[in-house]
C-alpha positions in Angstrom: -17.2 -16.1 -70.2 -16.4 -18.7 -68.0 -13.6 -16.7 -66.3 -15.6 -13.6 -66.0 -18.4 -15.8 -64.1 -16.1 -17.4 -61.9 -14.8 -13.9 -60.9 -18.0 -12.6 -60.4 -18.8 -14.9 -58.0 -15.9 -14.4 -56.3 -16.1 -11.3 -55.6 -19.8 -11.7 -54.7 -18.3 -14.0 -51.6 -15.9 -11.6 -50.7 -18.1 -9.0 -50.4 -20.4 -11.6 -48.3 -17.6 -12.4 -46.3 -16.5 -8.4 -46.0 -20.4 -7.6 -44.7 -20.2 -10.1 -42.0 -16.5 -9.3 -40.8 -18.0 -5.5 -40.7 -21.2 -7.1 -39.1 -19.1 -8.7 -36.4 -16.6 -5.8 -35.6 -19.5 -3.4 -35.6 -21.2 -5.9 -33.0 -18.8 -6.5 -30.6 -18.0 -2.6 -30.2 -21.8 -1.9 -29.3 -21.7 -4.5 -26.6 -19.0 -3.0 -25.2 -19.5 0.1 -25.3 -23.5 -1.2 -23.7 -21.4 -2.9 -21.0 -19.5 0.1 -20.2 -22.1 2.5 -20.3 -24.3 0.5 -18.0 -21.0 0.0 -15.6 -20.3 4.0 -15.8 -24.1 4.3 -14.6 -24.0 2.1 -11.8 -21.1 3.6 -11.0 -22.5 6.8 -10.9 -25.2 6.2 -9.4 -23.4 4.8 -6.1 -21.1 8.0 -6.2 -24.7 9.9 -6.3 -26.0 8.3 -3.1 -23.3 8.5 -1.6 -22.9 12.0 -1.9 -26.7 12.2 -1.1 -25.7 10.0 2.3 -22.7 12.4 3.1 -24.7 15.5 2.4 -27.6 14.3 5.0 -25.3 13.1 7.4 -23.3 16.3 7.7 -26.2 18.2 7.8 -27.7 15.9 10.5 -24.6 16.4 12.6 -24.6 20.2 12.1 -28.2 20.6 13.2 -28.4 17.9 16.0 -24.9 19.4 17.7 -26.2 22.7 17.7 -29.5 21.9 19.4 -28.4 21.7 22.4 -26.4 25.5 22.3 -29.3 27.0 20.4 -31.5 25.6 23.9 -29.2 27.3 26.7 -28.9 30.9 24.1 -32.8 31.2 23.8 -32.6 31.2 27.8 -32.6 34.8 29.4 -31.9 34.9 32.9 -31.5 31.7 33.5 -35.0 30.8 32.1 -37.1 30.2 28.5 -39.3 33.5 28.8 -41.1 31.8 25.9 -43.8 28.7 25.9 -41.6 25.7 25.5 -44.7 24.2 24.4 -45.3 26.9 21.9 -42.1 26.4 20.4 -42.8 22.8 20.1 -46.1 23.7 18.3 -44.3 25.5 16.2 -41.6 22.8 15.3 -44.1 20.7 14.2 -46.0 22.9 11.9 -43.1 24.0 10.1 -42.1 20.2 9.8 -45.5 19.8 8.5 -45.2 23.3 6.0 -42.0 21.5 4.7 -43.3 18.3 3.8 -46.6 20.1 2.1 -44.1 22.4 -0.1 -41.9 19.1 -1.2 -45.1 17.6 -2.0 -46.3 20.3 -3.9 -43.2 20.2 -6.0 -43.9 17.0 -6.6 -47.1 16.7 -7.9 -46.1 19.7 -10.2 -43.4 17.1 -11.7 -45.0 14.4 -11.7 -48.5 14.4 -10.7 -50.7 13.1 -8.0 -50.8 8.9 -7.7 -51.3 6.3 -5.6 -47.8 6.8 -3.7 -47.8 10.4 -2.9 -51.5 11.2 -2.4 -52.7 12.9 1.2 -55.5 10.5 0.9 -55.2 7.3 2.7 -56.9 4.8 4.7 -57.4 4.7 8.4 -55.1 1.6 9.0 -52.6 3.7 7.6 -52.9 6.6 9.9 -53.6 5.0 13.1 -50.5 4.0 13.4 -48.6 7.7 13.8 -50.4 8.8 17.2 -47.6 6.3 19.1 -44.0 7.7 17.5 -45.6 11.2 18.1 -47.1 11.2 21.6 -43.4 9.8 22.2 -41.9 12.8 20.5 -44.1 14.6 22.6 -42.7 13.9 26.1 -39.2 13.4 24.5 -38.5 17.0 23.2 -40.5 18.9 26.4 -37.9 16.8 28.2 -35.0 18.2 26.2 -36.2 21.9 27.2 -36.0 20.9 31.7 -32.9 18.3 31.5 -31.0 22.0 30.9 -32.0 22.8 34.7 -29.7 20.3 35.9 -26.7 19.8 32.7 -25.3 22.5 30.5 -24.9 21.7 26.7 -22.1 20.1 26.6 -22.9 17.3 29.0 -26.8 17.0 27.3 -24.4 16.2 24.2 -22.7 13.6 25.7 -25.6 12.6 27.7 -27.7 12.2 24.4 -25.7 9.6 22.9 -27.6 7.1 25.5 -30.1 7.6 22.6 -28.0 5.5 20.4 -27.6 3.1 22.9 -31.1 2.6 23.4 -31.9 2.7 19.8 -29.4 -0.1 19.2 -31.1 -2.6 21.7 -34.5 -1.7 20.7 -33.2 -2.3 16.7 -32.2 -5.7 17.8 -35.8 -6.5 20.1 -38.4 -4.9 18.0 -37.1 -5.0 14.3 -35.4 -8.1 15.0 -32.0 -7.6 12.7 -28.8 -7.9 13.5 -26.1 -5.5 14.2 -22.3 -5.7 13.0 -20.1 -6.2 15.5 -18.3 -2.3 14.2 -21.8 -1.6 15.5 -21.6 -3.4 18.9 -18.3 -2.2 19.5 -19.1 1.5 18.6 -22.4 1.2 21.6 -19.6 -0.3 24.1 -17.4 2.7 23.2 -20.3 4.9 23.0 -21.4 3.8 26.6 -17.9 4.0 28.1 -17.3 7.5 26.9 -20.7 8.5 28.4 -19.9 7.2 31.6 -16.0 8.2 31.8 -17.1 12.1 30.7 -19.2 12.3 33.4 -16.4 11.4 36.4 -15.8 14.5 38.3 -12.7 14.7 40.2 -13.3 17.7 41.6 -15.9 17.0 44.1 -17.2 14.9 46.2 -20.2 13.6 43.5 -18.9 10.8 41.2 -20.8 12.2 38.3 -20.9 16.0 36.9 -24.7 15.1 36.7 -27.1 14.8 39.0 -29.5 12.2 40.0 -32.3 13.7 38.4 -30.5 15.2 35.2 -29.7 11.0 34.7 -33.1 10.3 35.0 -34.1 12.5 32.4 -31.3 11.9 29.7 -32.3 8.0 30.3 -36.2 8.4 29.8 -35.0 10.4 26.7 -32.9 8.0 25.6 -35.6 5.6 25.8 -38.5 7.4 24.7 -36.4 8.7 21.3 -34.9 4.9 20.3 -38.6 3.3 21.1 -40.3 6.5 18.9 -37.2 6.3 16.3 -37.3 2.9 15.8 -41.2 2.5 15.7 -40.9 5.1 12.9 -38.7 3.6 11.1 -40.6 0.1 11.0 -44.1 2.6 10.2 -42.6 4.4 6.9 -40.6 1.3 5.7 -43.8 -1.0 5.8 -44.3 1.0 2.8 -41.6 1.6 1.0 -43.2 3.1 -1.8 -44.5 5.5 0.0 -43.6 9.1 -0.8 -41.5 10.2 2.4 -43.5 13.1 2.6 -46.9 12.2 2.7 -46.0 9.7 5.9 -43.9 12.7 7.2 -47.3 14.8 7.0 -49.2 12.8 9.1 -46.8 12.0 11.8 -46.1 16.0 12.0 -50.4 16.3 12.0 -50.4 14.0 14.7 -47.5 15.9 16.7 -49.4 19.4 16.1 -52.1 18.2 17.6 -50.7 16.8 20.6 -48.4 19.8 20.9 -51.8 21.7 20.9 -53.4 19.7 23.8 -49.8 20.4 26.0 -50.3 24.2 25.3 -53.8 24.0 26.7 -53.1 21.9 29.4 -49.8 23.4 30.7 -49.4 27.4 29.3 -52.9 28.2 28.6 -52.9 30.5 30.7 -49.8 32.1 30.0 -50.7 31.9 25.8 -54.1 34.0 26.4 -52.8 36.9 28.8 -48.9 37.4 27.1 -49.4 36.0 23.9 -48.9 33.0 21.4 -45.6 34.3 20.6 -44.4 36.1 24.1 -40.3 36.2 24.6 -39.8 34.7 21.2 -36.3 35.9 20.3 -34.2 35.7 17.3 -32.4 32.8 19.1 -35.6 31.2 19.6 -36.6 31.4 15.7 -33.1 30.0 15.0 -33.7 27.0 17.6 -37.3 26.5 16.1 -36.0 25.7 12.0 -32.8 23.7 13.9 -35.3 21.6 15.6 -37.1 21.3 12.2 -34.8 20.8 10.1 -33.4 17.4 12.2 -36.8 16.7 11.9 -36.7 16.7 8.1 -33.1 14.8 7.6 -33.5 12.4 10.7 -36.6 11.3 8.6 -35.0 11.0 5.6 -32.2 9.1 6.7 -35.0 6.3 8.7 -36.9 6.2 5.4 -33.5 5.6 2.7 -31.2 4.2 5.5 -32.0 3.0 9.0 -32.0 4.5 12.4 -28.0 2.7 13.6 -27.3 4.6 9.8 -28.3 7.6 11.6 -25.5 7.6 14.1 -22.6 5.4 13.1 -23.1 5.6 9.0 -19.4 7.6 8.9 -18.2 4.1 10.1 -19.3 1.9 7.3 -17.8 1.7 3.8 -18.8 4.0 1.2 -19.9 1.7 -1.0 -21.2 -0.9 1.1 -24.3 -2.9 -0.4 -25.3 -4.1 2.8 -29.5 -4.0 2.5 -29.3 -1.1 5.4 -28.3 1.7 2.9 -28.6 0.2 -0.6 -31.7 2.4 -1.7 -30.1 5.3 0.5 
């Protein structure tokens, strides 16, 4: 009796001792395999915005490259038979269609709240008249600097805006640029200037004085406008992109509207809204929209220096500029 009691119990501690051992192993797997799984979703996650970042930033490229060619083609002889201010009109309402549609989506998902409702206070608002008067002037610009550079020098021309932007990042927003980002404007700046030497003739520059005039009120006008965006839809970061999108495209129909009746009134009652609207032209209208869209996205998720020079960053980089991007 005695020995069948002192086995009894033995076994009853071995069996206590088994349970734990299989306790511990069973334990240490699921933290691992936690640890992993949460290391193989982070992971993930970065190779998802990254993608996301690549996708925008080709796109971006593709659009904003071909603005400028999509401009001179919608010319006939010589000249835009069209309302440039029309087709301006017309940018912004289909920038402002878009936005609607992604919304629409969106409460469908997930329903109307406080972040992606239309309704909103006046503070809010009052704000998006500036970036969009500034627009405005910029893109009637783009349509006359053509009289005086053909595409290919507007493209290199253009890259003042970067430039500009960079300066007014530093003034306005008050952050700091890499110095990958300094050096890049320096370069940016010296290929500007060394593309526009002409050999060939007795002018220094391929442009003339009033085609630099233009491309450097451009530049101005779009890294002031960009920039003052960016610091407008970041204020709120919660924000749904496309509500603030909505309102800044309102804003620029509206303006667009007063430059129809102030400058082709005329023209838009006796020919029409749509007169020498071409195929070309459509194409150059959804170009211009579509920038809109992904130049918007990328100020809202990453930062307008993103915008130009992202390709020369790291992938990965954690840096608080494209973190949420």
């Amino acid at each position: 009796m005695e020995y069948r009691k002192i086995k009894d119990e033995d076994e009853v501690r071995d069996a206590g001792v088994e349970d734990v051992g299989k306790s511990f192993l069973l334990s240490v797997p699921d933290n691992d395999l936690s640890a992993e799984a949460e290391t193989k979703i982070d992971s993930h996650r970065e190779k998802v915005k990254w993608k996301r970042k690549s996708v925008v930033t080709l796109a971006l490229t593709v659009l904003t490259s071909s603005q400028a060619i999509l401009i001179v083609w919608s010319k006939r002889a010589g000249k835009y038979e069209y309302s440039v201010t029309t087709a301006n009109f017309m940018v912004e309402t289909l920038k402002c269609a878009i936005s609607l549609v992604a919304l629409g989506r969106i409460w469908k998902k997930d329903g109307v709240n406080e972040d992606n409702r239309l309704t909103t206070t006046l503070d809010e608002v009052i704000v998006y008249p500036i970036p969009a008067a500034l627009y405005l002037v910029k893109n009637l610009l783009q349509y006359y600097i053509f009289a005086y550079v053909d595409a290919p020098g507007y493209q290199i021309l253009k890259n003042f805006n970067i430039i500009s932007t960079g300066v007014l990042y530093r003034i306005i927003l008050k952050k700091k640029l890499s110095e990958i980002q300094w050096a890049a404007f320096v370069l940016l700046a010296a290929g500007c200037t060394t593309a526009q030497l002409n050999s060939n003739s007795d002018r220094v520059l391929q442009t003339p004085f009033q085609g630099w005039v233009m491309a450097i009120v451009m530049a101005l006008l779009s890294g002031f406008a960009g920039v003052y965006t960016e610091a407008i839809i970041k204020k709120r970061p919660s924000r749904n992109i496309n509500v603030q999108n909505f309102w800044l495209y309102v804003f620029g129909m509206c303006f667009n509207a007063v430059a129809i009746l102030v400058q082709d009134f005329d023209a838009v009652m006796n020919k029409g809204f749509f007169h020498g609207y071409s195929f070309i032209t459509v194409l150059m209208i959804f170009n211009h929209a579509l920038s809109g869209i992904a130049v918007s996205m990328v100020m809202k998720y990453a930062d307008n220096i993103v915008k130009f020079i992202q390709t020369l960053r790291h992938p990965y980089s954690r840096t608080s500029s494209s973190k949420n991007f």
